[in-house]
C-alpha positions in Angstrom: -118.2 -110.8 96.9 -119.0 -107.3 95.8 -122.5 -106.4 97.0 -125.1 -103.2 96.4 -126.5 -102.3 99.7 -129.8 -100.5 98.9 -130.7 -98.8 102.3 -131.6 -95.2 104.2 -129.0 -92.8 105.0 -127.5 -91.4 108.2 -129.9 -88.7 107.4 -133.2 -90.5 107.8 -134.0 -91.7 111.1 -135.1 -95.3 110.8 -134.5 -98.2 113.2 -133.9 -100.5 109.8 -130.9 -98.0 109.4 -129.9 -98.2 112.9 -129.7 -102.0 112.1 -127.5 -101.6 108.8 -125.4 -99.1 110.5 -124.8 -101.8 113.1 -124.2 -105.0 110.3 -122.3 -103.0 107.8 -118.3 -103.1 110.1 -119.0 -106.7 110.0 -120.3 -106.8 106.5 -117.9 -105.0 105.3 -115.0 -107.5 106.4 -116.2 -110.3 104.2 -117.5 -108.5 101.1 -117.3 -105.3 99.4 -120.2 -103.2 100.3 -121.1 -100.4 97.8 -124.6 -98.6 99.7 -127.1 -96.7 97.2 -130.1 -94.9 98.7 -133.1 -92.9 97.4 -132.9 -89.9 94.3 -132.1 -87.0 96.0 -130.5 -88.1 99.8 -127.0 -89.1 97.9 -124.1 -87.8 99.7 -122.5 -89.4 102.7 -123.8 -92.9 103.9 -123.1 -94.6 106.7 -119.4 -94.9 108.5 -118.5 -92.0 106.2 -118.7 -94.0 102.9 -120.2 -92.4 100.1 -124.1 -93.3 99.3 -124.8 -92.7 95.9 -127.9 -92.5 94.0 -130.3 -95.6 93.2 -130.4 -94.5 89.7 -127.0 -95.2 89.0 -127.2 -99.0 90.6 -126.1 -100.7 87.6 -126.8 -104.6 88.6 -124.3 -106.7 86.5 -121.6 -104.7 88.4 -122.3 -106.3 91.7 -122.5 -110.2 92.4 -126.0 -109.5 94.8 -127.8 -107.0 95.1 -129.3 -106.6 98.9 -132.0 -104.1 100.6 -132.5 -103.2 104.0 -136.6 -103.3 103.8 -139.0 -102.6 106.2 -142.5 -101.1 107.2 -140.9 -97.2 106.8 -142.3 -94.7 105.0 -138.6 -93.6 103.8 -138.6 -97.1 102.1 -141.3 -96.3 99.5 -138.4 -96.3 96.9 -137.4 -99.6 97.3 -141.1 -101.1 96.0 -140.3 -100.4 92.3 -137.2 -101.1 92.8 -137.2 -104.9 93.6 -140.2 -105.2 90.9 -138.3 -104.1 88.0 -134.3 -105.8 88.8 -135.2 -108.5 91.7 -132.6 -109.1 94.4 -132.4 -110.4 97.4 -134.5 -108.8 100.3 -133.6 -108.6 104.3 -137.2 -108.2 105.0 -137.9 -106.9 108.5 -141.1 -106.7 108.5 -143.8 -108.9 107.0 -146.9 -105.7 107.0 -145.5 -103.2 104.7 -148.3 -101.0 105.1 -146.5 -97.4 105.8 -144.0 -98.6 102.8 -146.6 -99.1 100.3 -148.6 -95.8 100.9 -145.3 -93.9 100.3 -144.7 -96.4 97.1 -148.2 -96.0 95.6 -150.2 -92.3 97.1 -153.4 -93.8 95.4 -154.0 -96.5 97.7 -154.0 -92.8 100.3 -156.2 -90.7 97.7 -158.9 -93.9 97.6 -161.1 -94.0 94.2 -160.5 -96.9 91.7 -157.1 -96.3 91.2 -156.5 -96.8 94.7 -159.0 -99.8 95.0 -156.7 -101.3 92.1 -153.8 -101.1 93.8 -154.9 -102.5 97.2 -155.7 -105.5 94.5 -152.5 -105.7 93.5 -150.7 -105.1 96.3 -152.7 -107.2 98.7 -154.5 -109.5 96.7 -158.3 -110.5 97.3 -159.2 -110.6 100.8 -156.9 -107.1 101.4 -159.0 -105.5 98.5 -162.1 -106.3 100.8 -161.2 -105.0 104.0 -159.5 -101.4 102.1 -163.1 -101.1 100.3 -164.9 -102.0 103.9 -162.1 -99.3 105.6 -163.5 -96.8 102.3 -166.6 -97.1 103.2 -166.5 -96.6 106.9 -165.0 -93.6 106.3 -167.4 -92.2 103.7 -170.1 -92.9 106.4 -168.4 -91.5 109.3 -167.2 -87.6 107.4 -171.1 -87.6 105.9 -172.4 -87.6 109.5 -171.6 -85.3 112.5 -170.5 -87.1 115.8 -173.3 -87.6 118.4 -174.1 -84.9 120.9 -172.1 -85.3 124.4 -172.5 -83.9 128.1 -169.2 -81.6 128.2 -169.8 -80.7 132.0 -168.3 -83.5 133.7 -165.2 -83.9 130.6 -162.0 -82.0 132.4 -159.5 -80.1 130.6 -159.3 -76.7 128.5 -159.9 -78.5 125.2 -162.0 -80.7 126.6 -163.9 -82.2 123.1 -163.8 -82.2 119.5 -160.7 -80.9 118.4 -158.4 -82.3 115.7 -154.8 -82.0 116.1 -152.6 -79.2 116.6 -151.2 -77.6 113.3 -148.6 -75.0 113.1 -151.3 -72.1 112.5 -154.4 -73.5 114.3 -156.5 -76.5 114.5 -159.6 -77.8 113.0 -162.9 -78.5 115.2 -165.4 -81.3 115.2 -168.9 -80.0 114.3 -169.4 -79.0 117.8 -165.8 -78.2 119.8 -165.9 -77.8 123.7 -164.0 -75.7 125.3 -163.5 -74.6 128.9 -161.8 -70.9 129.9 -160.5 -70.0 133.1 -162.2 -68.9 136.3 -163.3 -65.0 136.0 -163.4 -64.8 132.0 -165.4 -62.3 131.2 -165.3 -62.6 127.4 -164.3 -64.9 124.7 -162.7 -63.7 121.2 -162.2 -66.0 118.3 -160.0 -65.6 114.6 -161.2 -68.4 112.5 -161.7 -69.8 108.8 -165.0 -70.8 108.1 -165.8 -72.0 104.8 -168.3 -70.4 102.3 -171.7 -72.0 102.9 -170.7 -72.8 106.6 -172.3 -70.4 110.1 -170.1 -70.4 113.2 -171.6 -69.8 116.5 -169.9 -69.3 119.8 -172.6 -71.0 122.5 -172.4 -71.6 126.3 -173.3 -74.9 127.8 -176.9 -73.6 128.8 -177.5 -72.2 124.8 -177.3 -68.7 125.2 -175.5 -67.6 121.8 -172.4 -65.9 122.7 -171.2 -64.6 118.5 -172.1 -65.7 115.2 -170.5 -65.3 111.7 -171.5 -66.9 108.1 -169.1 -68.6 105.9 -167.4 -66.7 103.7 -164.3 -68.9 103.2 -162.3 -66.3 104.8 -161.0 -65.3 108.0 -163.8 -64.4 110.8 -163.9 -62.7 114.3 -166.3 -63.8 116.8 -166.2 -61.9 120.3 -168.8 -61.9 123.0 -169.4 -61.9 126.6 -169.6 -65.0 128.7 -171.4 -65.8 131.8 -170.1 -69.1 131.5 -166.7 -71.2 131.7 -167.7 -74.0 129.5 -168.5 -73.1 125.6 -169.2 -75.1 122.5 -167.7 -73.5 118.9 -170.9 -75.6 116.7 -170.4 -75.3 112.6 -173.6 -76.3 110.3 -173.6 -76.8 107.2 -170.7 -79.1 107.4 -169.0 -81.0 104.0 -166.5 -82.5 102.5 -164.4 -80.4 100.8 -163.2 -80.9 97.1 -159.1 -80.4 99.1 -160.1 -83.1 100.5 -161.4 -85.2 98.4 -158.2 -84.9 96.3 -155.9 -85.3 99.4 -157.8 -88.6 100.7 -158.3 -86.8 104.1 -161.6 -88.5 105.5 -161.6 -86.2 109.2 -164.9 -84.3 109.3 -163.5 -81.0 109.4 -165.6 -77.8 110.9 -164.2 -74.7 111.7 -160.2 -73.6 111.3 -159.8 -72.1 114.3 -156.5 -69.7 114.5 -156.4 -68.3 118.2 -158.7 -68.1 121.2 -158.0 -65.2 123.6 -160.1 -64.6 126.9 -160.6 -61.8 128.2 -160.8 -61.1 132.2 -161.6 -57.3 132.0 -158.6 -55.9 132.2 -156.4 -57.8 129.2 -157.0 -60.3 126.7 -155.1 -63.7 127.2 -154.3 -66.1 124.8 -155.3 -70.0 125.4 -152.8 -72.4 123.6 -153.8 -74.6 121.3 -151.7 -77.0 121.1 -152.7 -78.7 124.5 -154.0 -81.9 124.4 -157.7 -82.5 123.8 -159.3 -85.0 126.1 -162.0 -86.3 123.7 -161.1 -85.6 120.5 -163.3 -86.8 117.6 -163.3 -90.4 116.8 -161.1 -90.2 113.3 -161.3 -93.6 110.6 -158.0 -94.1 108.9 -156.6 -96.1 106.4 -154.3 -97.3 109.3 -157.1 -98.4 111.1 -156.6 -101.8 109.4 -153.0 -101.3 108.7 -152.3 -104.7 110.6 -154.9 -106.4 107.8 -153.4 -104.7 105.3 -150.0 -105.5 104.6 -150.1 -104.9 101.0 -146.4 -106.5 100.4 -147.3 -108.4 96.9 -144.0 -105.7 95.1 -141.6 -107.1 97.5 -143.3 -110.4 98.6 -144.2 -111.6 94.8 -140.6 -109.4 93.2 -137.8 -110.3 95.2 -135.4 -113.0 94.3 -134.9 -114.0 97.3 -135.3 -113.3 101.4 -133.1 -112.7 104.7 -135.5 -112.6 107.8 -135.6 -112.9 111.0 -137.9 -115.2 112.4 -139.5 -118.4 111.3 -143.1 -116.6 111.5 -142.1 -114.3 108.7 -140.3 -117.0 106.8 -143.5 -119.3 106.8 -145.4 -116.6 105.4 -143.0 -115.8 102.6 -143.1 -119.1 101.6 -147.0 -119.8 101.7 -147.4 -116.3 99.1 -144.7 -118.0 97.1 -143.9 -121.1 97.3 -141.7 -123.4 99.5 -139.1 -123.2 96.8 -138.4 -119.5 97.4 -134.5 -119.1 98.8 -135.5 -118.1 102.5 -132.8 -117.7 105.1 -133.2 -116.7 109.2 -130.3 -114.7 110.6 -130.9 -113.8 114.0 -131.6 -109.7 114.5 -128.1 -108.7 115.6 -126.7 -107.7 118.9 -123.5 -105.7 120.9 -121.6 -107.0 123.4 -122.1 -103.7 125.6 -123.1 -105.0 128.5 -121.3 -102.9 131.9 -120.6 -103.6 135.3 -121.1 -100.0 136.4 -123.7 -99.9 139.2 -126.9 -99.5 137.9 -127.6 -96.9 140.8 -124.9 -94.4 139.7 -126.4 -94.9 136.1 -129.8 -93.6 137.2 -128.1 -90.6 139.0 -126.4 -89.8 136.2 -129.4 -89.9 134.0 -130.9 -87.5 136.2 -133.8 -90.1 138.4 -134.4 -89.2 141.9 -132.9 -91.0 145.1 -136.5 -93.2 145.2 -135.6 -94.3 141.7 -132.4 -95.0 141.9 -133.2 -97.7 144.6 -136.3 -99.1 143.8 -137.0 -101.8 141.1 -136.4 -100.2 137.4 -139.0 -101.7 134.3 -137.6 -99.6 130.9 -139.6 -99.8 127.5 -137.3 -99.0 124.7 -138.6 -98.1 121.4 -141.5 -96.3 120.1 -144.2 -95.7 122.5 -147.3 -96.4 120.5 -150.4 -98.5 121.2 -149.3 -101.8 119.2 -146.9 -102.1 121.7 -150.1 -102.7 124.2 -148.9 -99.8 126.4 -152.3 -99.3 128.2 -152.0 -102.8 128.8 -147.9 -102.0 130.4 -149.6 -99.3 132.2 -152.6 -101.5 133.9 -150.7 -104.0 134.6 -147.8 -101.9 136.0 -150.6 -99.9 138.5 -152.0 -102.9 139.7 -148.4 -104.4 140.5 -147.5 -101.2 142.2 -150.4 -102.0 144.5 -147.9 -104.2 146.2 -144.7 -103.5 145.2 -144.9 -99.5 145.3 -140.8 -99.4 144.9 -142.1 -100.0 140.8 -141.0 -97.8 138.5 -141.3 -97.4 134.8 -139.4 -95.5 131.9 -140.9 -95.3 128.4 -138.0 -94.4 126.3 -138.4 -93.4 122.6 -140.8 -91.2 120.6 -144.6 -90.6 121.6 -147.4 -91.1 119.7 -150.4 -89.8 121.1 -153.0 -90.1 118.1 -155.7 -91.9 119.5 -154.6 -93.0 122.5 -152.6 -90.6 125.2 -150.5 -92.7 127.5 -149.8 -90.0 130.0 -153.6 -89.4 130.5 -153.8 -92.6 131.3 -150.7 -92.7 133.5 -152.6 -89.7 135.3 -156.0 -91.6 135.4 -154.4 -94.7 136.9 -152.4 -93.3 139.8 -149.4 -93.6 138.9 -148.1 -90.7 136.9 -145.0 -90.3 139.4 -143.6 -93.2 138.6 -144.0 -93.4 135.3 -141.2 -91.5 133.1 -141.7 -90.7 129.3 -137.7 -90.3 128.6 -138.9 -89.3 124.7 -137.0 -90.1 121.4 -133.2 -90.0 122.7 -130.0 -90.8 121.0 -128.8 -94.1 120.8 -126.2 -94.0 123.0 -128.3 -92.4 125.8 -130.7 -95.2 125.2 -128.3 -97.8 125.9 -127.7 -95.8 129.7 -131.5 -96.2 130.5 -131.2 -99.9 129.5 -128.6 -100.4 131.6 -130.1 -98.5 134.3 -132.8 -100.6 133.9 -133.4 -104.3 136.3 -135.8 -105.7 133.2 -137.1 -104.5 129.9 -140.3 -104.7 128.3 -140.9 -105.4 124.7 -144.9 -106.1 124.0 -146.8 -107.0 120.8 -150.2 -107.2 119.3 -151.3 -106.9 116.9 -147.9 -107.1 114.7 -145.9 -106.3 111.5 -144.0 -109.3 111.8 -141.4 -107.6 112.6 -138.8 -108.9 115.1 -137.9 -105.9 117.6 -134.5 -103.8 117.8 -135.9 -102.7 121.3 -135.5 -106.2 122.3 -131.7 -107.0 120.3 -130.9 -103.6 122.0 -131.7 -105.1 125.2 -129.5 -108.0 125.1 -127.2 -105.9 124.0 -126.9 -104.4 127.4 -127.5 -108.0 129.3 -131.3 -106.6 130.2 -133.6 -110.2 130.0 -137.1 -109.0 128.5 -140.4 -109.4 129.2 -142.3 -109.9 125.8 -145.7 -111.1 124.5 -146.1 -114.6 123.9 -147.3 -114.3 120.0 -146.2 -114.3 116.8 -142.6 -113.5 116.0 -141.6 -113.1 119.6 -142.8 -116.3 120.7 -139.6 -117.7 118.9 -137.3 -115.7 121.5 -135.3 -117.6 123.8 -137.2 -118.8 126.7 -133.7 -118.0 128.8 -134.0 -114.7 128.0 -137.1 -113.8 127.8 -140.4 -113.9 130.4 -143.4 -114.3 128.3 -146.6 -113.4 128.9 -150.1 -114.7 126.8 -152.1 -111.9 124.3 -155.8 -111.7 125.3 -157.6 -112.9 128.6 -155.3 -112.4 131.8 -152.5 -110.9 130.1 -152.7 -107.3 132.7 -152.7 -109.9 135.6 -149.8 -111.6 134.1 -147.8 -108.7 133.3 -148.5 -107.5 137.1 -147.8 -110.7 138.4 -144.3 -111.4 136.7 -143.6 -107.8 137.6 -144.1 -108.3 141.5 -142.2 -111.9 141.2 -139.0 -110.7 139.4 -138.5 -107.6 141.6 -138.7 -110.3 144.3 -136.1 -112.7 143.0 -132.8 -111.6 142.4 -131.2 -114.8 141.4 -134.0 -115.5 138.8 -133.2 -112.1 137.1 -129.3 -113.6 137.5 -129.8 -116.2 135.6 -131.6 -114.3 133.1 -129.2 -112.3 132.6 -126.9 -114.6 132.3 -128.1 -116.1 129.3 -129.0 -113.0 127.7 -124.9 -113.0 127.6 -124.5 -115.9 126.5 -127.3 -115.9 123.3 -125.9 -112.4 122.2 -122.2 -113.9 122.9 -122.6 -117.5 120.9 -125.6 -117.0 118.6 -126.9 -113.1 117.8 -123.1 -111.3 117.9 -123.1 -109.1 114.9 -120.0 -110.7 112.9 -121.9 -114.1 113.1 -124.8 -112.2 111.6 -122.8 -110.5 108.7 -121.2 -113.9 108.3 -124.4 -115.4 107.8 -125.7 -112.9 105.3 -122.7 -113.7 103.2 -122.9 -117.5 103.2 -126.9 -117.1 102.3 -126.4 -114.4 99.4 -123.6 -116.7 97.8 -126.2 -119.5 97.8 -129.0 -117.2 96.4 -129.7 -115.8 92.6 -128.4 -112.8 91.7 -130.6 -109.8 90.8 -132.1 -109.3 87.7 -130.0 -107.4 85.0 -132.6 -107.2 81.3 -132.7 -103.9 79.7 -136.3 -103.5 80.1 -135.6 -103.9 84.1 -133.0 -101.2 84.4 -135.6 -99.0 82.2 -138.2 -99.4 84.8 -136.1 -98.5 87.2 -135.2 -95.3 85.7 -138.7 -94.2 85.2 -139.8 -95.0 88.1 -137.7 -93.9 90.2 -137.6 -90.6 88.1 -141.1 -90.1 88.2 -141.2 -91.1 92.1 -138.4 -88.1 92.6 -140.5 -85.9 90.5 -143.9 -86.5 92.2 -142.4 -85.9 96.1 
């Protein structure tokens, strides 16, 4: 069988291409696997093969054509690409939200085309809730944010700051901000827009500086008798940039540098701290998790390769039950080690109370789907009686609306709680190992069935994971599940405490954790699998006008970024 892999290159970072990069050895000894990626990032795919162009995918040449698709920005090619020539899908992810957006920048830009769109693309019901999410946010950059006390907030930005750009950051109409002990004077470089008046004020009112808009930059300096300041803008508005850009943040004051000043020398203040209250944003991806807007692949596709039955079902309910659906287990390594976990932790630089205590790893993106405050709340309250707990976030931090290490801080337990970062994969597979149990939460979802969790197994870790959706379907052997909703922190904490209590349970998880990736998940059984599906399934789409379609889209797509 000669395939077309359409997928992301080495390049790109993407967990979907982690996943190919994993299947393709194994793929590779029952088929011939040509890969073709996005106009523009041709040049060397993955295990040194060459990765040419989409444009020149030329489906009669191939017996299937098959994409590695998933809720990634980086896929936004791929949409016009299974409408105009079909194929057959490996859909990770059933919310393609992130995909579509890079597919189609109206449904980001709003107005009618993008209400059309979200029509298309989602249907009904996901045309209502984008118009509600439109509306929201027409309300909410019309009208300032409510006045708030600032005196009892902590911090240096302590309110109303939007986040850090590389020359500056925006403000809130009012922006709070607290200098240091024995600053004598404040000095400010900003851009205020024409129509717009700046004032520097101190928490009692006394005016500090002043400057009117001229859409330029302005210097406001004064004396302070005060720590705690407010930068307040009037005249606020939407701009016409914005408008055009779909950005909905109600945006003040540009403000490039603060410097304080205790009498002797001016100091600058960084701006790129955190703020602790910073304004209360609407998105688009507010409702990202109601909007999966997946009609081009969902509606397109020839056929499907999932994961899980949850995804399957719902294929099959947009389609019909006729559509050629197959489940092939998310792949796993044999890489499990019998090096002690202890010299593991040393190695990876944990102190000696670390390296013996009882070690909980997250692996994957730390962001709030992944109910982190709800790891966190549950992990202090466990800690309250099993103070040898200790937990390791590892993978990239998002901090947009919610801050996990403030709330680390907040609950106690900040020193026990490491934020290892985004990390290579092969360092990542050390902290699992390192690890007694991972923990792989969920909800609300994509769908989509977690590499965190495969990557687990890998290293013979069992995994504690939410009891909804696609991860209710993971081996009970393997996995401790814990319920979504009412009592789910006291779970958490309680499964916590019991399985740093009972060695020969977490045994004889692990245990079968070897024995599911060894007899049912083992990559070459996966790559197997994909074969004997695709032989059973169509093969893509070849007319003239498809291949056409293709071209120009794809043309116009590289063109537009």
């Amino acid at each position: 069988m000669k395939i077309a892999l359409v997928t992301t290159p080495p390049s790109v970072r993407s967990g979907i291409g982690d996943y190919t990069h994993q299947l393709l050895p194994y793929l590779r000894e029952q088929a011939v696997v040509d890969q073709f990626v996005e106009p523009g990032r041709e040049g060397a795919g993955w295990d040194g093969e060459p990765a040419r162009s989409a444009l020149e995918l030329v489906p009669r040449a191939y017996d299937r054509v098959l994409y590695q698709l998933g809720n990634e920005v980086s896929h936004g090619f791929m949409a016009r690409m299974v409408r105009a020539i079909g194929g057959t899908v490996a859909q990770h992810d059933w919310v393609l939200f992130d995909l579509a957006l890079s597919a189609y920048p109206g449904l980001v830009r709003g107005g009618v085309k993008g209400h059309l769109l979200a029509l298309r693309e989602g249907g009904v019901d996901q045309a209502r809730t984008y118009l509600g999410n439109w509306r929201d946010r027409r309300r909410a950059r019309r009208q300032p944010a409510p006045e708030l006390d600032a005196r009892e907030l902590p911090g240096t930005l302590v309110a109303g700051w939007h986040g850090a750009e590389p020359r500056g950051r925006w403000t809130a109409d009012v922006a709070w901000l607290r200098l240091p002990v024995g600053a004598r004077a404040v000095r400010s470089t900003c851009i205020v827009e024409r129509g717009r008046a700046l004032r520097i004020v101190e928490a009692a009112g006394r005016v500090v500086a002043a400057a009117d808009g001229a859409g330029a930059r302005a210097v406001l300096e004064g004396e302070v008798r005060e720590p705690l300041v407010a930068l307040r803008t009037s005249n606020v508005g939407v701009t016409a940039e914005q408008r055009a850009h779909g950005d909905t943040r109600r945006l003040a004051a540009f403000v490039e540098s603060i410097e304080w000043s205790d009498g002797r020398a001016w100091h600058a203040l960084d701006l790129r701290q955190s703020c602790f209250r910073p304004p209360e944003e609407i998105h688009l991806s507010r409702d990202r998790f109601a909007l999966p807007l997946n009609h081009s692949i969902v509606r397109f596709a020839d056929a499907f390769i999932v994961h899980s039955r949850y995804v399957a079902t719902r294929i099959q309910t947009e389609r019909n039950q006729l559509t050629p659906v197959g489940i092939v287990h998310h792949g796993a390594e044999e890489r499990w080690r019998d090096e002690d976990r202890g010299l593991t932790r040393a190695r990876l630089g944990l102190s000696s109370a670390w390296q013996r205590g009882f070690l909980v790893v997250s692996f994957g993106g730390v962001q709030p789907h992944k109910r982190i405050d709800k790891l966190l709340e549950a992990f202090a309250k466990a800690r309250a009686s099993a103070p040898d707990l200790y937990l390791a976030l590892v993978g990239g931090l998002s901090t947009g609306a919610y801050d996990p290490r403030a709330h680390a801080q907040l609950l106690g337990v900040a020193d026990a709680v490491h934020f290892a970062g985004y990390v290579p994969e092969e360092l990542g597979w050390d902290w699992l190992h390192a690890g007694d149990l991972s923990v792989n939460l969920r909800g609300p979802t994509t769908g989509g069935t977690s590499g965190g969790v495969f990557q687990s197994f890998s290293l013979g870790r069992a995994v504690l994971a939410s009891d909804a959706a696609e991860q209710s379907e993971l081996p009970d052997a393997c996995t401790v599940k814990v319920p979504l909703g009412a009592g789910e922190v006291e779970a958490i904490a309680r499964e916590l405490v019991a399985l740093r209590g009972d060695a020969p349970r977490r045994e004889r998880l692990e245990a079968a954790v070897r024995g599911f990736v060894s007899t049912e998940c083992a990559w070459r059984q996966c790559a197997r699998q994909y074969v004997e599906l695709l032989e059973r399934f169509p093969a893509a789409r070849a007319s003239r006008k498809g291949l056409l379609d293709l071209k120009l889209g794809l043309s116009a797509r590289r063109a537009a970024v």
